[in-house]
DSSP file (Angstrom, degrees, kcal/mol; ACC not computed):
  #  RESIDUE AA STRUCTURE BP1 BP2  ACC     N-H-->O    O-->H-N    N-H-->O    O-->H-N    TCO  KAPPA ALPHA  PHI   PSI    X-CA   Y-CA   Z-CA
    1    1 A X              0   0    0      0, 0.0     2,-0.2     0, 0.0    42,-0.1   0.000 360.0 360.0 360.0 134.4   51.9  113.1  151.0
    2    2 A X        -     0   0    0      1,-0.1     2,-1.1    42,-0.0    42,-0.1  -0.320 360.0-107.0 -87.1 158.6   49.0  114.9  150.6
    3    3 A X    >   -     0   0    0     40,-1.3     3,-1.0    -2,-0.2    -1,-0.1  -0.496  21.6-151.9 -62.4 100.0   48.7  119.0  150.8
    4    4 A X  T 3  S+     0   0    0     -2,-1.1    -1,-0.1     1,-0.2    40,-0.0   0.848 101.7  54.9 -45.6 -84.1   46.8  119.5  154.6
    5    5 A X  T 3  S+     0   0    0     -3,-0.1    -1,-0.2    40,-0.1    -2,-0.1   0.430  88.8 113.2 -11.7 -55.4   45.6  122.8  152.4
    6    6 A X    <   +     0   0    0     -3,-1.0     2,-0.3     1,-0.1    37,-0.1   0.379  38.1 169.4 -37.7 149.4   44.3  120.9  149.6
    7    7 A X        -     0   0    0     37,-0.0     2,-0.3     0, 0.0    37,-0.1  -0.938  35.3-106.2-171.9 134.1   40.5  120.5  148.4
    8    8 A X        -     0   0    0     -2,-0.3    35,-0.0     1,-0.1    33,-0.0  -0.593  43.7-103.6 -52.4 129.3   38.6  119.2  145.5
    9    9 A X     >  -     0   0    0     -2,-0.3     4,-1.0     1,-0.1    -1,-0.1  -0.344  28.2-124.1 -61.5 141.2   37.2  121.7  143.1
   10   10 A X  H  > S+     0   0    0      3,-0.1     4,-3.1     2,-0.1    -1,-0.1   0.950 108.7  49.2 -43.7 -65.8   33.3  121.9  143.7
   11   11 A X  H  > S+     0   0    0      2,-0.2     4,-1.8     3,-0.2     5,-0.1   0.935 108.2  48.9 -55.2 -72.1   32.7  121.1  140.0
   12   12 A X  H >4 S+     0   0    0      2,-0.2     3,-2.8     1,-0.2     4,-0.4   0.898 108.7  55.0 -26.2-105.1   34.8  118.2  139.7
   13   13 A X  H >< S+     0   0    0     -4,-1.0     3,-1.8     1,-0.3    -2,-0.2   0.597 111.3  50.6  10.2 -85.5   33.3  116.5  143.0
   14   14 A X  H 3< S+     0   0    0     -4,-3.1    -1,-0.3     1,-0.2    -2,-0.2   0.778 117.3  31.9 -48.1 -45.0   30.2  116.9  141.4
   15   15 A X  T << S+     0   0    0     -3,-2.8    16,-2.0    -4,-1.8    17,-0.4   0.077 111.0  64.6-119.7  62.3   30.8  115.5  138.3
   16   16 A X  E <   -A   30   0A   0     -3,-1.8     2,-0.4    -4,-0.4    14,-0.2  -0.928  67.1-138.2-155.4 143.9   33.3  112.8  139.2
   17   17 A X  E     -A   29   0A   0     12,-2.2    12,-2.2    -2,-0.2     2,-0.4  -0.900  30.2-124.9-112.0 140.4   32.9  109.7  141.3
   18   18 A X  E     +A   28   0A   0     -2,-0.4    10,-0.3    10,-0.2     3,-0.1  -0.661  34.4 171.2 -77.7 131.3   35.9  109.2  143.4
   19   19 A X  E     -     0   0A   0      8,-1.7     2,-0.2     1,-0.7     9,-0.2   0.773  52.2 -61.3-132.8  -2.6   37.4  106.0  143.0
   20   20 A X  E     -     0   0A   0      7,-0.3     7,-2.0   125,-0.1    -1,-0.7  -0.875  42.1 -82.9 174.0 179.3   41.0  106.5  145.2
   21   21 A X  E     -AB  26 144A   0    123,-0.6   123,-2.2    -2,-0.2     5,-0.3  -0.887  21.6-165.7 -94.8 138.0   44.4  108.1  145.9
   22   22 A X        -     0   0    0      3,-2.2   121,-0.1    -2,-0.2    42,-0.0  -0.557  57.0 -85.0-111.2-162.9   47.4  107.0  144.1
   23   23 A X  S    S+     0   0    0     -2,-0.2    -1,-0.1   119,-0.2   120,-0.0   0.924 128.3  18.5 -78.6 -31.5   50.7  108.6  146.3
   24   24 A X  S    S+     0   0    0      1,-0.1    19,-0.2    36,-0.1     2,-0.1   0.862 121.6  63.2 -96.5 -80.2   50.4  112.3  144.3
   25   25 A X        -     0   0    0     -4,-0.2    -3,-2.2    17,-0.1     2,-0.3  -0.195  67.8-131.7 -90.3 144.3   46.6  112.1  142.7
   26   26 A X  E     -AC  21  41A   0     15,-1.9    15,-1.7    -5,-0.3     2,-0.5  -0.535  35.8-148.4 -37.6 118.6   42.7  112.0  143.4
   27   27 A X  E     - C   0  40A   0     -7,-2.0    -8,-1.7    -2,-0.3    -7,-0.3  -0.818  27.8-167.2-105.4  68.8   42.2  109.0  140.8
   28   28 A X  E     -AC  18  39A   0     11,-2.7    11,-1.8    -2,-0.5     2,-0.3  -0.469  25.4-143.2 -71.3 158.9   37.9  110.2  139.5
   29   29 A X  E     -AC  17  38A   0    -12,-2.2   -12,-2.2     9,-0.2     9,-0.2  -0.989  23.9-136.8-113.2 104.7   35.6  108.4  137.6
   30   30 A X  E     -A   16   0A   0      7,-2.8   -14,-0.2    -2,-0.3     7,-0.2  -0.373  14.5-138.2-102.2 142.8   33.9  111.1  135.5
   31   31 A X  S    S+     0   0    0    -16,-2.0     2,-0.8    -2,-0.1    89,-0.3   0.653  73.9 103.4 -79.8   5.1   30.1  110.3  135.5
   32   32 A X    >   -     0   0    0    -17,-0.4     3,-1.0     1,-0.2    87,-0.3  -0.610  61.3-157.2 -87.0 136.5   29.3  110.9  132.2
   33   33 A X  T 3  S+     0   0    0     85,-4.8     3,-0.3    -2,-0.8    -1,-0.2   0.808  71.2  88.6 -68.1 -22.6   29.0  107.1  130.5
   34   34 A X  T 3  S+     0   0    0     84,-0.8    71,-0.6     1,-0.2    -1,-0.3   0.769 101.0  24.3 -67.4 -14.0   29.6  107.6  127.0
   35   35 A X  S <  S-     0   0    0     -3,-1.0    -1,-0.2    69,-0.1    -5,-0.2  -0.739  82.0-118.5-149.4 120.2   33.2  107.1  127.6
   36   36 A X        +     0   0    0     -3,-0.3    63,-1.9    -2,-0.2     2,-0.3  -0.042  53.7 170.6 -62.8 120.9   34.9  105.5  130.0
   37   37 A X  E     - D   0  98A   0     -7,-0.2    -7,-2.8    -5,-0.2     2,-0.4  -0.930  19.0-168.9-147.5 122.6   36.6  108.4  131.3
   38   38 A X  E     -CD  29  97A   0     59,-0.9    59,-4.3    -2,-0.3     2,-0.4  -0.939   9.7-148.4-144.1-179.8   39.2  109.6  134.8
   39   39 A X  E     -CD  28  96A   0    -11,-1.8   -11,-2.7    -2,-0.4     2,-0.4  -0.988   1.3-155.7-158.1 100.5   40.6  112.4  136.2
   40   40 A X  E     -CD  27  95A   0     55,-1.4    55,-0.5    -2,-0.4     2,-0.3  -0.615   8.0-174.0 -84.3 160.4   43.7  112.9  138.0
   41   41 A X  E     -C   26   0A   0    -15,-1.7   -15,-1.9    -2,-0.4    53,-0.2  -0.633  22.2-140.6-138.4  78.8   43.7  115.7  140.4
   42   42 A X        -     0   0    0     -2,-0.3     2,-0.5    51,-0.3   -17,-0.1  -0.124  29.2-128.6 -36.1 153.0   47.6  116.3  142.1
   43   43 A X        +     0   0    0    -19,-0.2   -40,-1.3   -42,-0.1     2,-0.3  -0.810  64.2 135.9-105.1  90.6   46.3  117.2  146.0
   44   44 A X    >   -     0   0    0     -2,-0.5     3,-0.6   -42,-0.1    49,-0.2  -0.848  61.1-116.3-114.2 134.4   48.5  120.4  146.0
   45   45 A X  T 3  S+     0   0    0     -2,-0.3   -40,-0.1     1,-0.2    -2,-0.1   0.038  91.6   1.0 -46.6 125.2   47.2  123.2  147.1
   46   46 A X  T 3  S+     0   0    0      1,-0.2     2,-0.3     2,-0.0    -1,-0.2   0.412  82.8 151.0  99.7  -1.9   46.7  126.4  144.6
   47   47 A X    <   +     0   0    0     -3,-0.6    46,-1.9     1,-0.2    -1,-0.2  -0.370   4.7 156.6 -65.6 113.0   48.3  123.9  141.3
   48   48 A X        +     0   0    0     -2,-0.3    46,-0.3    44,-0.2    -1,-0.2   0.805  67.8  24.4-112.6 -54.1   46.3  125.6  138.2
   49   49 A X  S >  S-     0   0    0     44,-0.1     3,-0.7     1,-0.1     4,-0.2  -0.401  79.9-112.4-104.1 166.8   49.5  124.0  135.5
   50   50 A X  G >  S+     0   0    0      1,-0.2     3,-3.4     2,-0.1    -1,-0.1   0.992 117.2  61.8 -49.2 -78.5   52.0  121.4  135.4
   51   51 A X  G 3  S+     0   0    0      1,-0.3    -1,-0.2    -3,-0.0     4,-0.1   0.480  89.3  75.5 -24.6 -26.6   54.5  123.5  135.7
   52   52 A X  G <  S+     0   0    0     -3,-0.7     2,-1.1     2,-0.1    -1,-0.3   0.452  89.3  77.2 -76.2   3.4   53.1  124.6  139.3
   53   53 A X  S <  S-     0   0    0     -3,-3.4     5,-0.4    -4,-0.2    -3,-0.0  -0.690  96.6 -74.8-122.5 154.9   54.2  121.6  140.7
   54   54 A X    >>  -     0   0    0     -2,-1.1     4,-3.4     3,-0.2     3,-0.7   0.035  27.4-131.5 -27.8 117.2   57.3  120.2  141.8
   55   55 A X  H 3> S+     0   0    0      1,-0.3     4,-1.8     2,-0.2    -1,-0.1   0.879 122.4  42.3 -66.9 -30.5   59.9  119.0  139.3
   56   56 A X  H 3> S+     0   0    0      2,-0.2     4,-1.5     1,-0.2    -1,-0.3   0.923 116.6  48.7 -50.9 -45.1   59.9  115.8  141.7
   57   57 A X  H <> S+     0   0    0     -3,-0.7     4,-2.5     2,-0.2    -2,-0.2   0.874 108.9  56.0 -67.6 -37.4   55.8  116.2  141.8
   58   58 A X  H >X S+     0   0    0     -4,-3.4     4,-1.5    -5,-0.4     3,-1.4   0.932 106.1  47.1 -50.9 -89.0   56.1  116.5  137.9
   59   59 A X  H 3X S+     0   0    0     -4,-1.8     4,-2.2     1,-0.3    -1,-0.2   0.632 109.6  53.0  -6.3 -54.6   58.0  113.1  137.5
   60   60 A X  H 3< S+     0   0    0     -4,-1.5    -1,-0.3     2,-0.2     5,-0.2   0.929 108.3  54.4 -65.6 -52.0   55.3  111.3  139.9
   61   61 A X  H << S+     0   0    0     -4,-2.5     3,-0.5    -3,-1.4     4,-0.5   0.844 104.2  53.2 -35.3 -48.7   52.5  112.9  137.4
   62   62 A X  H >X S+     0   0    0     -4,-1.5     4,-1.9     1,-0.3     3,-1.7   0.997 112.8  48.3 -70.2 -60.4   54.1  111.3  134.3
   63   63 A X  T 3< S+     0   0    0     -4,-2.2     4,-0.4     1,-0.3    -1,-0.3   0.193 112.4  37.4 -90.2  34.7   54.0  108.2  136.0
   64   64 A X  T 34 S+     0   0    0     -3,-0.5    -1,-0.3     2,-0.1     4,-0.2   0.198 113.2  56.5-136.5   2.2   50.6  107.8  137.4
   65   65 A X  T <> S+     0   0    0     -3,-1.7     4,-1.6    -4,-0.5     5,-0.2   0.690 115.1  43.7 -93.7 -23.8   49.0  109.4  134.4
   66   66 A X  H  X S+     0   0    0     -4,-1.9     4,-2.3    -5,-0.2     3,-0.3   0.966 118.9  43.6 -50.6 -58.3   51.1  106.2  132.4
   67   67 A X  H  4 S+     0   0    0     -4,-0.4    -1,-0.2     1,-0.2    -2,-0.1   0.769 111.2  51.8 -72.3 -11.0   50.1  103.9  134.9
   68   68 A X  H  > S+     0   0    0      2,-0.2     4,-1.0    -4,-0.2    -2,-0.2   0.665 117.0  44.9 -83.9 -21.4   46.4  105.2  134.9
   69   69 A X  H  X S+     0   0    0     -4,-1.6     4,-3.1    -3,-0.3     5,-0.3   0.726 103.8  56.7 -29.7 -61.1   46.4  104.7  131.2
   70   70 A X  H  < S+     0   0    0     -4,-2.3    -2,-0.2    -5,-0.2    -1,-0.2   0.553 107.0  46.5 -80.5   3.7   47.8  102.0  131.2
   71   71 A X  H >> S+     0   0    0      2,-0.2     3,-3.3     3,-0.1     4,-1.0   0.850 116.8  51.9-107.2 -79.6   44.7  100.1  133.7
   72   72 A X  H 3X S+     0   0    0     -4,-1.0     4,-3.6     1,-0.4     5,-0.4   0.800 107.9  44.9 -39.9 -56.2   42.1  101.9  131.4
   73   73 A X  H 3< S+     0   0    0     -4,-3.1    -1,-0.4     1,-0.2     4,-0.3   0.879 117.5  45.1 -54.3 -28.8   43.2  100.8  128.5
   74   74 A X  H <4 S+     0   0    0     -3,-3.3    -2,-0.2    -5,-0.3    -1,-0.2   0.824 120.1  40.3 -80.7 -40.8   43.6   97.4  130.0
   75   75 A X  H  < S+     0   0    0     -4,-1.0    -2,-0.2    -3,-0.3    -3,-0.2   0.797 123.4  38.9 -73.0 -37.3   40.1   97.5  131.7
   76   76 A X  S  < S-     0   0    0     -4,-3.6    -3,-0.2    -5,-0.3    -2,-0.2   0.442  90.9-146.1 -99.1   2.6   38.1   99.3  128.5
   77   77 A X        +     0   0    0     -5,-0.4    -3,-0.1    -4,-0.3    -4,-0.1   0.953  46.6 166.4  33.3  37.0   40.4   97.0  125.9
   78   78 A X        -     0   0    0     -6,-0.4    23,-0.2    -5,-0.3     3,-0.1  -0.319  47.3-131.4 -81.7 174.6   40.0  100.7  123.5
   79   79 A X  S    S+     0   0    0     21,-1.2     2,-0.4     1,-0.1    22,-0.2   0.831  81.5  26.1-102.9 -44.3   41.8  101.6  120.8
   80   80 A X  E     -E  100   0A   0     20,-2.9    20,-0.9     2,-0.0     2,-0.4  -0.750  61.9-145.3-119.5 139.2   43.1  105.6  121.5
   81   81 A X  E     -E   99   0A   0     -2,-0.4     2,-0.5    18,-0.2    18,-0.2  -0.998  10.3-157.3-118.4 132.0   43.8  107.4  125.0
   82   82 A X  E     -E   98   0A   0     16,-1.8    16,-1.9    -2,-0.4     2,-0.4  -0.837  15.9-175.2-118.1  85.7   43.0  110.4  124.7
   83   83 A X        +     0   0    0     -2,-0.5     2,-0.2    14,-0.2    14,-0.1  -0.948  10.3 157.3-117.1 124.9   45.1  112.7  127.6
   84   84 A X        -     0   0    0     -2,-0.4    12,-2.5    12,-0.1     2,-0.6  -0.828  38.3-152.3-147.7 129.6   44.8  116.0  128.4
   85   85 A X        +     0   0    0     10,-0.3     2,-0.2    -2,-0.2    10,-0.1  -0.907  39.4 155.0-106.0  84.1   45.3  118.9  131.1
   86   86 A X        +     0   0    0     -2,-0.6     8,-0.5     1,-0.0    10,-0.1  -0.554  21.6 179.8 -78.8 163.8   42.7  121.6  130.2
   87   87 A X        +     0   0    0     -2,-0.2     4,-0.2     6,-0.1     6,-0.0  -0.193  39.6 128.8-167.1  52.5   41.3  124.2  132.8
   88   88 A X  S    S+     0   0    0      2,-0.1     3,-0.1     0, 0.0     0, 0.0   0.909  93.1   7.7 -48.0 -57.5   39.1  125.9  130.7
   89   89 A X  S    S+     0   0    0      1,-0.1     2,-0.9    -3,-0.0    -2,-0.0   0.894 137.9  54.0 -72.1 -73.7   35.9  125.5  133.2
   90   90 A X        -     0   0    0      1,-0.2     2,-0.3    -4,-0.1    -1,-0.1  -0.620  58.9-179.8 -69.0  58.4   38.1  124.1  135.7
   91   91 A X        +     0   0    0     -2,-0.9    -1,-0.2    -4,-0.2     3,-0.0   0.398  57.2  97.9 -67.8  -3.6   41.1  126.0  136.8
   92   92 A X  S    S-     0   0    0     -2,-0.3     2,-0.6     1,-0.1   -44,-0.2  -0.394  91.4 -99.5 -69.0 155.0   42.4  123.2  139.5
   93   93 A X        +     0   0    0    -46,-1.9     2,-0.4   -49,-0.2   -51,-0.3  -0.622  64.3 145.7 -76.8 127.6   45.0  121.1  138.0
   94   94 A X        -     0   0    0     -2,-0.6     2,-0.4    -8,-0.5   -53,-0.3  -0.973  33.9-141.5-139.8 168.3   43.4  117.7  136.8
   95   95 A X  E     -D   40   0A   0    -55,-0.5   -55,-1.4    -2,-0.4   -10,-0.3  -0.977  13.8-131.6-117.3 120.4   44.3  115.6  133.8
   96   96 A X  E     -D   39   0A   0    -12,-2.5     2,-0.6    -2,-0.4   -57,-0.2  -0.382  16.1-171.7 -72.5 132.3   42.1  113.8  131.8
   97   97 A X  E     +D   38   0A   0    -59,-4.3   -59,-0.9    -2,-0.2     2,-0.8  -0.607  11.4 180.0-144.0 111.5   42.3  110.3  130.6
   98   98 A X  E     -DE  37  82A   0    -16,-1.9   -16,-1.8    -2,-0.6   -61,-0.2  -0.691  18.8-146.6 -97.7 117.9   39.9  109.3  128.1
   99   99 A X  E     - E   0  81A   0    -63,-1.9     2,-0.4    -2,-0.8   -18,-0.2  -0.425  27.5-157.5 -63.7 148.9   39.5  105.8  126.6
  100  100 A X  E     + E   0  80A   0    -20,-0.9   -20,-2.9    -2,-0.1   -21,-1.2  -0.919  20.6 163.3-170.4 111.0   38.4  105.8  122.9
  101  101 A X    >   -     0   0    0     -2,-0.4     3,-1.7   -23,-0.2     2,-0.4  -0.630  37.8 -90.3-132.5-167.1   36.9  103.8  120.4
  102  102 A X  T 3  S+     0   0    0      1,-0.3     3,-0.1    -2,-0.2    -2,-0.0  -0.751 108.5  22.5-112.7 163.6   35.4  104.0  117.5
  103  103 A X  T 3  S+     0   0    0     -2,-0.4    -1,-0.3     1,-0.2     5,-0.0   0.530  90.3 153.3  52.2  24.4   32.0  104.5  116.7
  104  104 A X    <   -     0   0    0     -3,-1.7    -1,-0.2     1,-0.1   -69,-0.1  -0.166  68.1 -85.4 -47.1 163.9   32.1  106.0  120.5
  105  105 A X  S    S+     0   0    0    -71,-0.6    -1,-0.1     1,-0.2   -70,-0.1   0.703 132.0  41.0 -67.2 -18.9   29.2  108.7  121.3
  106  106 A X  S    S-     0   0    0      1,-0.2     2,-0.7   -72,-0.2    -1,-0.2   0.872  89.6-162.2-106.3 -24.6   31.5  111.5  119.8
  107  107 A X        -     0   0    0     -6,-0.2    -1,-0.2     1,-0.2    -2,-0.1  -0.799  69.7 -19.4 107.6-151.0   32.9  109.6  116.8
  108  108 A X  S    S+     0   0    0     -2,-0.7     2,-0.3    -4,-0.1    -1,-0.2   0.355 115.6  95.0 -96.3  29.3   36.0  111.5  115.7
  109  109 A X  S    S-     0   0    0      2,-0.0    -2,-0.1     5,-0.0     5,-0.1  -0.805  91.3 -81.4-111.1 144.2   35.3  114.7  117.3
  110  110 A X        -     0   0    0     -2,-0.3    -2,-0.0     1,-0.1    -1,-0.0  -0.450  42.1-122.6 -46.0 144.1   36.8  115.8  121.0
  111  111 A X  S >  S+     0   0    0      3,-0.1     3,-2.1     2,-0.1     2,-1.6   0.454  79.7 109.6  21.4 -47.0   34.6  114.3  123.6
  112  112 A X  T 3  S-     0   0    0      1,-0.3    -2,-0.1     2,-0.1     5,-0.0  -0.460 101.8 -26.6 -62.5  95.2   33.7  117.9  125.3
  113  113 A X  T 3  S+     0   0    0     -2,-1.6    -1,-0.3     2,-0.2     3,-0.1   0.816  93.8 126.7  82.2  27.5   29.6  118.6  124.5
  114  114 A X  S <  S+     0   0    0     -3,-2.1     2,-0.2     1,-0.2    -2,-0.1   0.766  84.0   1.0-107.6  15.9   29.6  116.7  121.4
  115  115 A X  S    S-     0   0    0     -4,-0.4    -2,-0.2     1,-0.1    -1,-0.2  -0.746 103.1 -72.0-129.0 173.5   26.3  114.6  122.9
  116  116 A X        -     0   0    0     -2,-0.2     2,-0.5     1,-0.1    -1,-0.1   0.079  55.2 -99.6 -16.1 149.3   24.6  115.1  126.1
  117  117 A X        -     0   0    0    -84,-0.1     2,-1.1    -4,-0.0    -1,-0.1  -0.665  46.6-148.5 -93.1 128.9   26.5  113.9  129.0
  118  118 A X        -     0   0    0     -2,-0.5   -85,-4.8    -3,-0.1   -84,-0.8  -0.847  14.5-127.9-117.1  94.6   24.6  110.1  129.6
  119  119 A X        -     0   0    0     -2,-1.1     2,-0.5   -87,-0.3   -87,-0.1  -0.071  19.6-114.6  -2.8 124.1   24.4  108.9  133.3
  120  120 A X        -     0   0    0    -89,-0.3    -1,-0.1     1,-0.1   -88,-0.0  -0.912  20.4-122.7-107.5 150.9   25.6  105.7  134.3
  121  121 A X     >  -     0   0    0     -2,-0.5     4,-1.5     1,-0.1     5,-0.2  -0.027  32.1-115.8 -52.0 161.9   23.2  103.3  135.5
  122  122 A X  H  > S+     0   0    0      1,-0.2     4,-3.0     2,-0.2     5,-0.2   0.889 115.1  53.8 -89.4 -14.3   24.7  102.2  139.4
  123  123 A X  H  > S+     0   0    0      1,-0.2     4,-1.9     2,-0.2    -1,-0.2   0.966 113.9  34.4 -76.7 -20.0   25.1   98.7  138.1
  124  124 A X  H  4 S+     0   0    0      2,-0.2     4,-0.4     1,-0.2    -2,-0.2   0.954 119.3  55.4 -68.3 -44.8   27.2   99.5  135.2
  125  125 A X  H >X S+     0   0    0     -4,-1.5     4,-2.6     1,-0.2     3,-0.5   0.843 111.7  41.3 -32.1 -62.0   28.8  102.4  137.4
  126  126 A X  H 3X S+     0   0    0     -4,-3.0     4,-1.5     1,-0.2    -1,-0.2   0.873 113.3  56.6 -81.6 -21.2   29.9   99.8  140.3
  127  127 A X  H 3< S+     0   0    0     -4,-1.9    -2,-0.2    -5,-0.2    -1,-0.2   0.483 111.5  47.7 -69.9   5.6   31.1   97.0  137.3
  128  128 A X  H X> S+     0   0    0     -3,-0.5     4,-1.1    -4,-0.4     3,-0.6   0.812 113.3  43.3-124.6 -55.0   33.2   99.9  136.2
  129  129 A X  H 3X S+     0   0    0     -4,-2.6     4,-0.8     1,-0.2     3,-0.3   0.803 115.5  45.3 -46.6 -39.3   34.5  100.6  139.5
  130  130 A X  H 3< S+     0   0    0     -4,-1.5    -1,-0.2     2,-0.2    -2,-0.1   0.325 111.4  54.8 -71.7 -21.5   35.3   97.0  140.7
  131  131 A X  H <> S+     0   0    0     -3,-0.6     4,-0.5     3,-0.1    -1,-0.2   0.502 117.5  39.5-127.0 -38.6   36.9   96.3  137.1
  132  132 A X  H  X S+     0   0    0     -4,-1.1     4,-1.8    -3,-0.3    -2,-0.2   0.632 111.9  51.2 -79.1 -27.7   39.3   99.6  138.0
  133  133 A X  H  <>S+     0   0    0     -4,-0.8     5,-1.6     2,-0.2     4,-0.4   0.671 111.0  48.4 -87.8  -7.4   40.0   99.1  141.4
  134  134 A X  H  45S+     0   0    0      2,-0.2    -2,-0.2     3,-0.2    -3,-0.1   0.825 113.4  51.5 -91.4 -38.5   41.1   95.4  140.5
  135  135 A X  H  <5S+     0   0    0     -4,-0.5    -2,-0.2     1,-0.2    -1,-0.1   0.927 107.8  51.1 -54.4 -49.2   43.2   97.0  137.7
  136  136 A X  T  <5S-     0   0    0     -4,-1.8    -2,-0.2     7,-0.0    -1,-0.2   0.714 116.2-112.5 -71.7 -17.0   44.9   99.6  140.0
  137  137 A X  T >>> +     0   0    0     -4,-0.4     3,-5.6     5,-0.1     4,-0.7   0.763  56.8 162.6 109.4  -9.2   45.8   97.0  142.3
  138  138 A X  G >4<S+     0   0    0     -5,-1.6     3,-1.9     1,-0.3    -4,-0.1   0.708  83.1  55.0 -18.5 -62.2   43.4   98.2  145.3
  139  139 A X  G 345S+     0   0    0      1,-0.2    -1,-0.3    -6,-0.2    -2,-0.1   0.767 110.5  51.4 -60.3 -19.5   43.7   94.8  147.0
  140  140 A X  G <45S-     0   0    0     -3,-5.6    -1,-0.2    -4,-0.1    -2,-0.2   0.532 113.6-112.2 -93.0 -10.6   47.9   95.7  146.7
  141  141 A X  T <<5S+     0   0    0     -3,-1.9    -3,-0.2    -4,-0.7    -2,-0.1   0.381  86.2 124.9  89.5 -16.5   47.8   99.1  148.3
  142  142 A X  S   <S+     0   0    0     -5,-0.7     2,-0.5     1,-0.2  -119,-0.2   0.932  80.9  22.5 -32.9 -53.3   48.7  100.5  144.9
  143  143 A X  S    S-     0   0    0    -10,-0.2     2,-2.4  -121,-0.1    -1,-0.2  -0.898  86.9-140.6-132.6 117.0   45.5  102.8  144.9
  144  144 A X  B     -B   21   0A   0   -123,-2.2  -123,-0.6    -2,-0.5  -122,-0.1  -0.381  11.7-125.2-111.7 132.0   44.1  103.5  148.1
  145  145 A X        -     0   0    0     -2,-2.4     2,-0.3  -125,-0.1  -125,-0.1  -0.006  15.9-159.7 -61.1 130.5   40.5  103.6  148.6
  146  146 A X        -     0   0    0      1,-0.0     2,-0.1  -128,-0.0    -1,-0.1  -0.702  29.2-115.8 -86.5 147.9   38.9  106.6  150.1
  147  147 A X              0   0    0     -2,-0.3  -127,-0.0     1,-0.2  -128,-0.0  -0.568 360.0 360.0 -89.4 166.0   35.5  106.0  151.6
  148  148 A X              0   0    0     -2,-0.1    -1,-0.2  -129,-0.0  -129,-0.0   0.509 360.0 360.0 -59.9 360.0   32.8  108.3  149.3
């Protein structure tokens, strides 16, 4: 159940496409293309760490960043996942989950600013959604879509 309180960070929103809810997170699509790249976001209110959230909500976490893994990896066929909860810029809790392959735009270097952030075009952008929501399961109620 989501936090009535609860809000997307400004920043995120902006550079994140939304692509559902799974029962705890905002399931984003991060806009930059060079690596095919999402963003959970728990919807409870004020959650800056893990550790803010419920040891039940913790559990739920582990498994929808596993199963969100496990559909990228499945969709992007990549070699590495690369997942991470920073809030360096971002102090909301979100977790990153980055597919990774090699000879990718950063190469063997973290992903944060090591090229330009590259726009995806909207057709590659909706094959990338359509190709994720069919991976989560959309049509099963797994992930449910929110309209934009």
């Amino acid at each position: 159940m989501s936090d009535p309180e609860w809000s997307l960070d400004p920043r995120l929103a902006q550079d994140t496409v939304a692509l559902g809810d799974l029962p705890l997170t905002r399931v984003l699509v991060s806009r930059d293309a060079n690596y095919p790249w999402l963003i959970l976001v728990p919807r409870r209110d004020g959650a800056v760490e893990i550790i803010d959230l419920s040891e039940t909500d913790q559990a739920i976490l582990m498994t929808e960043m596993s199963h969100t893994a496990r559909v990228l990896k499945a969709v992007t066929r990549c070699d590495k996942l690369n997942i991470a909860a920073l809030g360096n810029a971002v102090r909301q809790l979100h977790v990153h989950v980055i597919a990774r392959s090699p000879g990718d735009a950063a190469g063997t270097r973290p992903v944060w600013n090591a090229v330009p952030a590259r726009r995806y075009d909207e057709a590659e952008l909706a094959r990338f959604l359509a190709a994720l929501r069919a991976g989560f399961g959309v049509s099963r109620g797994v992930l449910r879509h929110i309209a934009p």
